[in-house]
C-alpha positions as CSV (number, residue, x, y, z in Angstrom):
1,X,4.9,160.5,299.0
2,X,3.2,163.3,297.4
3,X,4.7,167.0,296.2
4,X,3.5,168.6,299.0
5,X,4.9,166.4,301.5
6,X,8.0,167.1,300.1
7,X,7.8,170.6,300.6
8,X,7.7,169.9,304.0
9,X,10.8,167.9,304.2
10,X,14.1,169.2,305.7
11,X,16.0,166.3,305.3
12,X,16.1,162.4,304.4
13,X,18.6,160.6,306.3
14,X,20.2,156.8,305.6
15,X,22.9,155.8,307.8
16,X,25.2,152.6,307.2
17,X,23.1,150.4,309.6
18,X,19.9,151.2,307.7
19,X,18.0,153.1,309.8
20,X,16.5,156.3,308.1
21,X,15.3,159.1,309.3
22,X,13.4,162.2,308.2
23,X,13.2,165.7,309.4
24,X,10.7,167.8,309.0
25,X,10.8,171.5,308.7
26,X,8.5,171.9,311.7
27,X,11.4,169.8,313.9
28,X,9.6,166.8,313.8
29,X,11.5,163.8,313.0
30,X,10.4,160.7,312.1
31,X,12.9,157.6,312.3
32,X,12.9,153.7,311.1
33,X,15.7,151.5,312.9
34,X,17.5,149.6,310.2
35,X,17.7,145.6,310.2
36,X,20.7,145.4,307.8
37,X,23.7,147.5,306.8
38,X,22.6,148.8,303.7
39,X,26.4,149.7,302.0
40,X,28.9,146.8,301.6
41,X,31.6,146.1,304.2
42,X,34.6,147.6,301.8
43,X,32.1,150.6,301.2
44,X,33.6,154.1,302.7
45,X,30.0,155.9,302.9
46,X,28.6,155.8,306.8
47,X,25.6,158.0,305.9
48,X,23.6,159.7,302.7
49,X,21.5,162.8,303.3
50,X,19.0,164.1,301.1
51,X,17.9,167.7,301.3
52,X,15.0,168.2,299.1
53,X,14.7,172.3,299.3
54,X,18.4,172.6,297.9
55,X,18.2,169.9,296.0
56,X,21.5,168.5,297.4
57,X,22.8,165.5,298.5
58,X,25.0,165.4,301.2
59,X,27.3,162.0,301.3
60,X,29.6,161.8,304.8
61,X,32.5,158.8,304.8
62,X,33.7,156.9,307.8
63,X,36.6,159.1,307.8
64,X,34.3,161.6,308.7
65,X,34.8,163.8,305.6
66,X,31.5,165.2,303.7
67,X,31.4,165.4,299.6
68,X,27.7,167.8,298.8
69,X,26.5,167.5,295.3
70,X,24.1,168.8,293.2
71,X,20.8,167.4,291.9
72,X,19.2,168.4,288.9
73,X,15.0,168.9,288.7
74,X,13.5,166.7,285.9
75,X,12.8,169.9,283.8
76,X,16.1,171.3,284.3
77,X,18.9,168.8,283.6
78,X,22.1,170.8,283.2
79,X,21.6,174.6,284.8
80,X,25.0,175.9,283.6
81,X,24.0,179.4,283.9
82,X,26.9,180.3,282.0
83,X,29.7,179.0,283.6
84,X,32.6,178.0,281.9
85,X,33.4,174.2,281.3
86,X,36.5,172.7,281.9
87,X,37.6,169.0,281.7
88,X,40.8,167.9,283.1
89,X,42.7,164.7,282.0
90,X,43.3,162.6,285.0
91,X,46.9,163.5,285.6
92,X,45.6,166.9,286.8
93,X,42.6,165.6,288.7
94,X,45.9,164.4,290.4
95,X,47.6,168.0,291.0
96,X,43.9,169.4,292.5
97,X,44.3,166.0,295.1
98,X,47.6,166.5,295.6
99,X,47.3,170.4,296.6
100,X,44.2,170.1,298.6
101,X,46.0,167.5,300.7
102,X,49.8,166.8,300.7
103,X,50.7,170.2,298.4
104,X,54.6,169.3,299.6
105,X,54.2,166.9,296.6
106,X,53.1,169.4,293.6
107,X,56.9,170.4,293.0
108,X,55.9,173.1,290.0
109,X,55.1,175.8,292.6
110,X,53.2,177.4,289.2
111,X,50.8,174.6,288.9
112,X,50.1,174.3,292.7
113,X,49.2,178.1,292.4
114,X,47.0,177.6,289.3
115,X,45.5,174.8,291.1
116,X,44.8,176.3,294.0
117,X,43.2,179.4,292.1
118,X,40.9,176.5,290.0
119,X,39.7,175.3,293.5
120,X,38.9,178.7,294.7
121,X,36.7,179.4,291.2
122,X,34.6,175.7,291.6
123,X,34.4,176.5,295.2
124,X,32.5,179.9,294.2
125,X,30.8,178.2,291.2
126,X,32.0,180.3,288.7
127,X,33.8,177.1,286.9
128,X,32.2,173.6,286.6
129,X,34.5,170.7,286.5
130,X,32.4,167.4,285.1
131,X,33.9,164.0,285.5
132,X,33.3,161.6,283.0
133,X,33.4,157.6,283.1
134,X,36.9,157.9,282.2
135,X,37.8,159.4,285.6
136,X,35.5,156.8,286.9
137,X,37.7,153.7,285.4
138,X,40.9,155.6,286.0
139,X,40.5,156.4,289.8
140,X,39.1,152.8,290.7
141,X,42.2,150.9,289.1
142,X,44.6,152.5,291.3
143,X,45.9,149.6,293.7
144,X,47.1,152.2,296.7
145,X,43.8,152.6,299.0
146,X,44.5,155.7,300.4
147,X,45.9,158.2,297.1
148,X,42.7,156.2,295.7
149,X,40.2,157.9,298.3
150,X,41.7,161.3,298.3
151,X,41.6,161.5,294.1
152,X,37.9,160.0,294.5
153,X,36.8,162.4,297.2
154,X,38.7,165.8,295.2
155,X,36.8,164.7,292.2
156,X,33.3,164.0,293.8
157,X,34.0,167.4,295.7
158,X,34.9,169.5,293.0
159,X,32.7,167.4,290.1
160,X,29.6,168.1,292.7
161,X,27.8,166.0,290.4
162,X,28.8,167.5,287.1
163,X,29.3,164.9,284.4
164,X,30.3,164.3,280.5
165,X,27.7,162.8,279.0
166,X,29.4,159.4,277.8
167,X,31.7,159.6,274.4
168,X,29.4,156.8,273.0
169,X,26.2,158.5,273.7
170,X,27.7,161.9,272.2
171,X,29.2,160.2,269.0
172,X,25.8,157.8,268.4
173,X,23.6,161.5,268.7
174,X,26.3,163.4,265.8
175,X,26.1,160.2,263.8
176,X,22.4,159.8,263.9
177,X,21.7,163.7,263.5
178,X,23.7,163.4,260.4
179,X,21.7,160.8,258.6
180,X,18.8,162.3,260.0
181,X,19.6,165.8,258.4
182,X,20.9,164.4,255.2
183,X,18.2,162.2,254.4
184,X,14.9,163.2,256.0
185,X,15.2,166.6,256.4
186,X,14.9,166.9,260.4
187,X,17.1,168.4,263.3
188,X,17.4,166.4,266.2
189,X,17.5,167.9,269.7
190,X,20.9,167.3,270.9
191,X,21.2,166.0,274.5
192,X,23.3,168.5,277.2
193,X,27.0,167.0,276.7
194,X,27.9,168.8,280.5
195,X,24.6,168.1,282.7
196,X,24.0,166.8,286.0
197,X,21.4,164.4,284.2
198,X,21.3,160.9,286.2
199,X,23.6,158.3,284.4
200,X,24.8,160.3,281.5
201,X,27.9,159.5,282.6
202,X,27.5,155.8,281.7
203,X,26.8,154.8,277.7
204,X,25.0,151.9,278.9
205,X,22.8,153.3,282.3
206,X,22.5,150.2,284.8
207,X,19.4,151.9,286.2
208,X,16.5,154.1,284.3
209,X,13.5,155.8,285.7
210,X,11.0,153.3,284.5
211,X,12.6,150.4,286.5
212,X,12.0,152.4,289.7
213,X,8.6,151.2,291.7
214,X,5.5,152.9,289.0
215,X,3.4,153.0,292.1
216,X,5.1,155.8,293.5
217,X,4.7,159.3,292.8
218,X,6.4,161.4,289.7
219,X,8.3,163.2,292.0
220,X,9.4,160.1,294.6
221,X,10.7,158.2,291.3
222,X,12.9,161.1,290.0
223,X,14.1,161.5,293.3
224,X,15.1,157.5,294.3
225,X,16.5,157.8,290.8
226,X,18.7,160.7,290.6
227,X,20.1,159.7,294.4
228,X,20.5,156.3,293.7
229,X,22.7,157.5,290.5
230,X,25.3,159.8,291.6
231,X,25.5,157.3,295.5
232,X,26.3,154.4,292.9
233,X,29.1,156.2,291.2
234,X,30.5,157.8,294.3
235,X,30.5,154.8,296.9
236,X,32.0,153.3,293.7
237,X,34.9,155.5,293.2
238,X,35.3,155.6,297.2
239,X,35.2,152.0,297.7
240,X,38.3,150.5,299.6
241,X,38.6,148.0,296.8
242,X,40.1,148.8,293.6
243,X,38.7,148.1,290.2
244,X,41.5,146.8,287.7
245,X,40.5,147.9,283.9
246,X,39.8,145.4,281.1
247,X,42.8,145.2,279.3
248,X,41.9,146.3,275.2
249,X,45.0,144.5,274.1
250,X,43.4,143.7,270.8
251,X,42.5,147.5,270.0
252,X,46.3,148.5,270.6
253,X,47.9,145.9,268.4
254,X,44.8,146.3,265.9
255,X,46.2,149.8,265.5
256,X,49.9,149.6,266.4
257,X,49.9,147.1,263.1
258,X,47.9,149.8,261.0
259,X,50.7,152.5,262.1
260,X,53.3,150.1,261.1
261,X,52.0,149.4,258.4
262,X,51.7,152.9,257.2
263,X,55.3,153.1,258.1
264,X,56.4,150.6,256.1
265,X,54.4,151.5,253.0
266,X,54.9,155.8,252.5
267,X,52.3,157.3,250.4
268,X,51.7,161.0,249.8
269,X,49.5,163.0,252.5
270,X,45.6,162.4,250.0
271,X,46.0,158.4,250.3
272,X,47.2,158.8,253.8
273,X,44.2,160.2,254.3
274,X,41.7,157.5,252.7
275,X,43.5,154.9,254.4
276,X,43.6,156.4,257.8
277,X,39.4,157.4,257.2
278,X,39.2,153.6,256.1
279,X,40.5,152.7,259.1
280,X,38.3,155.2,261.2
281,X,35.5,153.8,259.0
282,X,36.0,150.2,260.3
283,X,36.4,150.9,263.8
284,X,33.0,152.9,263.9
285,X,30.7,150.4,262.0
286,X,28.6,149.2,264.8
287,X,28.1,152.7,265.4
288,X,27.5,153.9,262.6
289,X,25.1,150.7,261.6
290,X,23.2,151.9,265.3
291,X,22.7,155.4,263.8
292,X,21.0,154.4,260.8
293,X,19.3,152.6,262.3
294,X,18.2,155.1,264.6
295,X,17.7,157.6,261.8
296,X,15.2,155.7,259.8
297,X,17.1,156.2,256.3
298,X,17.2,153.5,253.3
299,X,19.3,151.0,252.6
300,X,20.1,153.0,249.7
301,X,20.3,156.4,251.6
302,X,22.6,154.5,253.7
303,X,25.4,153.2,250.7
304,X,25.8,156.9,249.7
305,X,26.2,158.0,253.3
306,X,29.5,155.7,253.6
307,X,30.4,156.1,250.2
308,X,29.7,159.9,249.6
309,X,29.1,162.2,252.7
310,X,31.0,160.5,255.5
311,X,33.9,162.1,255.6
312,X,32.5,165.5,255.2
313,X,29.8,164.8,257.8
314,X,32.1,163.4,259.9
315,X,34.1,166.9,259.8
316,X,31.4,168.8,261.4
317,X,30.9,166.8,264.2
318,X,31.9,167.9,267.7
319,X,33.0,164.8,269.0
320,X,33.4,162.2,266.7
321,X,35.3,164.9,263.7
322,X,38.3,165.3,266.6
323,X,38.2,161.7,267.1
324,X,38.8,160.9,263.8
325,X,41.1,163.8,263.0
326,X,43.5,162.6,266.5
327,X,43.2,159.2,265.0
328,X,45.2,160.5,262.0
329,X,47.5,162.3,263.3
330,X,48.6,159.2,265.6
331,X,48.4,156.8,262.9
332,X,50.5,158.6,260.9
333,X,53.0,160.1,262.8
334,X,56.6,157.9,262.8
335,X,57.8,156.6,266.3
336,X,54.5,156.7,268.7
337,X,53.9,153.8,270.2
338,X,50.1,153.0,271.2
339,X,49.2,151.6,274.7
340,X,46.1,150.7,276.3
341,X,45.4,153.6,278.2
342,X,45.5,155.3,274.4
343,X,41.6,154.8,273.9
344,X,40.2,156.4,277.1
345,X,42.0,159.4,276.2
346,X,41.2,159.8,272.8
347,X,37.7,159.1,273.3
348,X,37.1,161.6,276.3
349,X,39.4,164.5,275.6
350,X,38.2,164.4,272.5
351,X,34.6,164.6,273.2
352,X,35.8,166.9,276.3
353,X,37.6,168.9,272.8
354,X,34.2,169.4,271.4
355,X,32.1,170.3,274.2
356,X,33.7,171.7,277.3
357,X,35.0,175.4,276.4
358,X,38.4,174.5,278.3
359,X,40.4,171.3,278.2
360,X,43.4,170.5,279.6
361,X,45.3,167.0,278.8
362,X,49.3,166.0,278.8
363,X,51.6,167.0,276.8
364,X,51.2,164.0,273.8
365,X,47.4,164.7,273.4
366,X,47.0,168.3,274.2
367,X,49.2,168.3,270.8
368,X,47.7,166.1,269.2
369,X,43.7,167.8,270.3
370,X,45.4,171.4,268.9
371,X,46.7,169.9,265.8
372,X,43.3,168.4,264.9
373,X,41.4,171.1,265.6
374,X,43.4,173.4,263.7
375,X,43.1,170.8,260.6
376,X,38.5,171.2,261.4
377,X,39.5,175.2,261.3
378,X,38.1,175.2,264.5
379,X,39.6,177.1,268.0
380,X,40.5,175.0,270.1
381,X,41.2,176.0,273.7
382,X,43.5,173.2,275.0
383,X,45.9,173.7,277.6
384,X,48.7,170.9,278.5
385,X,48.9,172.3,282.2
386,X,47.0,174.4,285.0
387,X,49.0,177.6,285.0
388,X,48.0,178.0,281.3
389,X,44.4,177.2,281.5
390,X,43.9,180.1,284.4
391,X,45.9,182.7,282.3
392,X,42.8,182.1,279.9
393,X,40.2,181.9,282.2
């Protein structure tokens, strides 16, 4: 399938039996009866449509409702044009579901108007809303089917295939641009943190370009790949089946003992510090062994990174210098308990802190986000509900 032929496309059609169909702009269609259902019996999708021109993709469920998102062009990953950036923390991914479809349950009339005003904005595209793998993990573990399908369906709607970029993949870039600045004297081209880039959303991406067919054209490739991303994610998040999260029991109690054991051994605020960056230290090796690994550096080059310029590199970082300032400030502080659901937060409203211009999170870490920023000197824009983030905005 050439470029051309493209151009003369209207749309590319795959229904749930398999058949697919393509229309052309001159009304011709051409059609291919399927042998196979081609989505998996608990799948909600009964159709994906492709419509090259607009690059959109247009995803319709057997409920009969339609979810359109965006594609991006290989040259032009993350149009922004502007907009402003806002990432929500699940629970208010909750309110926009709740008010788009059983508002009677949003009891805060303030937020229910805020939300509704945030809708309206995305709905103009004057405000981009990116999910991130975190929303991913937290939608799919919820046992009830149908709060599970509207959540999925208000964040695929409103998302229109705007993503994070994943924590990992943010914190591994800042890590290895350090070393790379320090030490051989280069500046890395960061990677777009909010992009519509196929897979950023995932640290590890299950699918890359050069595993798609080489035979076909340039633009065919990009085109199977970047539709066969964002259909993954969504029939994913739509499926009737829920996902239940790997427990991380061993990272809670790893830190819970650390707080204790800061608790039960007071020191002034300087070795607080060294101990809590000792701890960060240990928590980030394999990451920070990737990095320089990535950068190239010595051996040597490496010893006086840990030893001499970590913590001030680490500052300076967008992600990872929230991170590690959060970390603190949890560690330290008497009487918080840590839970599981502790680490998805901290690593995507933190990475959300450093690259989104809004962020809104509950109550505990919104604090916690304004607190460490204002340690970094930096301004943070961190809301803990929806009525405050529109009187900014």
């Amino acid at each position: 399938m050439t470029g051309s032929l493209f151009a003369r496309i209207s749309a590319m059609r795959l229904d749930r039996d398999g058949t697919m169909s393509i229309v052309f702009k001159d009304g011709r269609v051409a059609a291919a009866a399927g042998k196979h259902e081609v989505f998996t019996p608990t799948s909600a999708l009964a159709s994906s449509t492709h419509h090259p021109h607009s690059r959109q993709l247009h995803l319709q469920t057997l409920r009969g409702h339609n979810v359109i998102v965006e594609l991006p062009r290989p040259d032009d990953l993350s149009p922004v044009d502007g907009r402003p950036t806002v990432y929500l923390d699940q629970n208010h991914w909750s309110t926009l579901a709740k008010t788009l479809h059983s508002p009677e349950r949003v009891r805060d009339e303030r937020e229910r108007a805020a939300a509704k005003k945030l809708i309206a904005l995305v709905t103009d595209r004057q405000v981009l809303l990116p999910m991130s793998f975190g929303h991913v993990a937290e939608t799919c573990k919820q046992v009830d089917s149908n709060d599970r399908y509207w959540l999925a369906l208000t964040i695929l709607r409103l998302s229109a295939g705007w993503q994070l970029r994943a924590p990992l993949s943010l914190r591994n870039f800042e890590l290895t641009q350090a070393m790379t600045s320090r030490f051989r004297g280069r500046c890395l081209l960061p990677p777009a943190a909010i992009t519509l880039e196929p897979n950023a959303i995932k640290d590890e991406q299950e699918e890359r370009l050069e595993k798609i067919n080489s035979q076909l054209p340039p633009e065919a490739r990009w085109t199977i790949h970047a539709v066969s991303s964002i259909s993954s994610i969504a029939d994913t998040m739509l499926d009737d089946e829920h996902v239940a999260m790997n427990p991380v029991a061993a990272w809670v109690a790893s830190h819970q003992g650390f707080a204790d054991f800061l608790h039960d051994n007071p020191s002034e605020k300087e070795l607080k510090r060294r101990r809590t960056h000792a701890k960060f230290m240990a928590d980030t090796r394999g990451e920070i062994a990737m990095a320089a690994a990535r950068s190239g550096i010595t051996s040597e080059n490496f010893s006086a990174w840990l030893l001499e310029h970590s913590e001030e590199d680490v500052r300076r970082m967008p992600a990872l210098g929230v991170f590690r300032e959060v970390l603190h400030e949890k560690l330290v502080s008497t009487g918080l308990g840590w839970e599981e659901n502790d680490l998805i937060d901290m690593m995507y409203l933190t990475a959300a802190a450093g690259y989104c211009d809004q962020v809104v999170g509950e109550r505990s870490h919104a604090s916690h986000l304004t607190n460490g920023l204002r340690r970094l000197g930096r301004v943070g824009h961190v809301h803990r509900n929806l009525h405050s983030l529109l009187e900014e905005l």
